[in-house]
C-alpha positions as CSV (number, residue, x, y, z in Angstrom):
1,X,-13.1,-17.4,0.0
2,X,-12.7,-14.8,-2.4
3,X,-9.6,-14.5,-4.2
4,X,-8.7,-10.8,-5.0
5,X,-6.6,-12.0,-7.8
6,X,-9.7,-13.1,-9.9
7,X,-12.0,-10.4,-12.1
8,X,-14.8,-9.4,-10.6
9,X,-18.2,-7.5,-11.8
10,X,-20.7,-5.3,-10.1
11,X,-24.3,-4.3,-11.4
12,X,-24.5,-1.5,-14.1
13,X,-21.6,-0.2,-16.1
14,X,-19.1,2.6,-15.7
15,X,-18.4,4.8,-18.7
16,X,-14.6,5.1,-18.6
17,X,-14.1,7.3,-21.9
18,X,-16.6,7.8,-24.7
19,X,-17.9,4.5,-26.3
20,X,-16.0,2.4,-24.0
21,X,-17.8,1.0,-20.2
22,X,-17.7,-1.9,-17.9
23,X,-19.0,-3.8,-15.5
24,X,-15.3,-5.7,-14.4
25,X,-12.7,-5.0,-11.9
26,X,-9.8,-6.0,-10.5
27,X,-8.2,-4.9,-7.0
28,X,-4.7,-4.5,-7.3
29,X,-3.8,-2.6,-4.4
30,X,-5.0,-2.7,-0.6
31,X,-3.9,0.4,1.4
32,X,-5.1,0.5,5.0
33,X,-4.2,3.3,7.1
34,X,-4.6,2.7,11.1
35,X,-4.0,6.1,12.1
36,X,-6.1,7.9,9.1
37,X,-8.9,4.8,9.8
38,X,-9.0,3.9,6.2
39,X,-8.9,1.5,3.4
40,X,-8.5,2.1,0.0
41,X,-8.2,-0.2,-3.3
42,X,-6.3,0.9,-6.7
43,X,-8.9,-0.5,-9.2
44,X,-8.3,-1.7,-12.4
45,X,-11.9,-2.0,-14.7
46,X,-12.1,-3.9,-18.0
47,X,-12.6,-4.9,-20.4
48,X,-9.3,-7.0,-20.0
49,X,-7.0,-8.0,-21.8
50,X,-3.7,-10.6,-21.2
51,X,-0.7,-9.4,-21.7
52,X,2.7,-11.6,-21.5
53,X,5.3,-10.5,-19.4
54,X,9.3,-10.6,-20.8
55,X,9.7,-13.8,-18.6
56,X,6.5,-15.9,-19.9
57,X,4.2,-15.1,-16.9
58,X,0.7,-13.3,-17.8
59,X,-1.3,-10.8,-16.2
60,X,-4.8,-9.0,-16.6
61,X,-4.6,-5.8,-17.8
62,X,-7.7,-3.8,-18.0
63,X,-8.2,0.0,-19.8
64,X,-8.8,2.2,-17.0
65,X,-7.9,2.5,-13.3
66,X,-9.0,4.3,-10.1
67,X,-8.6,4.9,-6.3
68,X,-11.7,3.8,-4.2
69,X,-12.0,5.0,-0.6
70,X,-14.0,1.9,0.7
71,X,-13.9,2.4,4.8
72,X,-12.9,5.3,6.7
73,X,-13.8,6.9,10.1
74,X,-16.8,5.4,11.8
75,X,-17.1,2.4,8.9
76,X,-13.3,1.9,9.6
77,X,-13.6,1.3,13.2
78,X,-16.8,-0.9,12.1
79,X,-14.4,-3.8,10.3
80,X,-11.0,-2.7,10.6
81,X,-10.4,-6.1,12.4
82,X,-12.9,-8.6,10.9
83,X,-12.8,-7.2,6.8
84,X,-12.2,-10.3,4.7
85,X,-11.4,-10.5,0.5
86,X,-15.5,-11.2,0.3
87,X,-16.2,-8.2,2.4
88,X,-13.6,-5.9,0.7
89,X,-15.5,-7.2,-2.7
90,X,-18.5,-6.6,-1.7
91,X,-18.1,-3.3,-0.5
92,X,-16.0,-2.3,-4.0
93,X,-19.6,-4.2,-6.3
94,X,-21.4,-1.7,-3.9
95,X,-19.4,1.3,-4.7
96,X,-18.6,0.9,-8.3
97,X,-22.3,0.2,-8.9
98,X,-23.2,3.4,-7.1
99,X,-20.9,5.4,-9.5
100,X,-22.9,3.7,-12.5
101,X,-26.1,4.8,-10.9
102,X,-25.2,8.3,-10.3
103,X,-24.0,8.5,-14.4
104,X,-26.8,7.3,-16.0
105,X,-28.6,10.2,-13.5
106,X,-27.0,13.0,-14.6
């Protein structure tokens, strides 16, 4: 099983500001809206860095972040009740490597 906790990549890069792209994520938020039949992730792309919290704990904290519509409508109904970490991973790789595609074509 997949653990959403863990950085994950996709293929191709994302430029996130001049000079600086990636190919890592991290989800760090899971909305799913029953009535609205969607599911959306807050993203966070690298590159990371760990940063110590006040009480000795670290997290991955990456440069960038964004809001990724990954089901809705028809898709929704689709997986709303068998979507798994691996699926929602999946489908993130797939759409973040999309958005590199479409860059390098403009």
């Amino acid at each position: 099983m997949t653990d959403l906790t863990n950085i994950q990549s996709f293929t191709g890069e994302i430029i996130l500001s001049e000079n600086i792209s990636s190919s890592e994520f991290l989800i760090t938020a899971i909305h799913e809206d029953i009535k609205e039949k969607t599911i959306k992730v807050e993203v966070e792309m690298g590159p990371f860095q760990i940063e110590e919290m006040p009480d000795g704990t670290t997290t991955n904290r990456g440069i960038s972040q964004r809001m990724l519509v990954v089901w809705e409508g028809s898709a929704y109904d689709a997986i709303k009740n068998t979507w798994d970490n691996v699926a929602l991973n999946a489908k993130v790789s797939e759409l973040l490597a999309e958005q590199a595609r479409a860059q390098i074509a403009k």
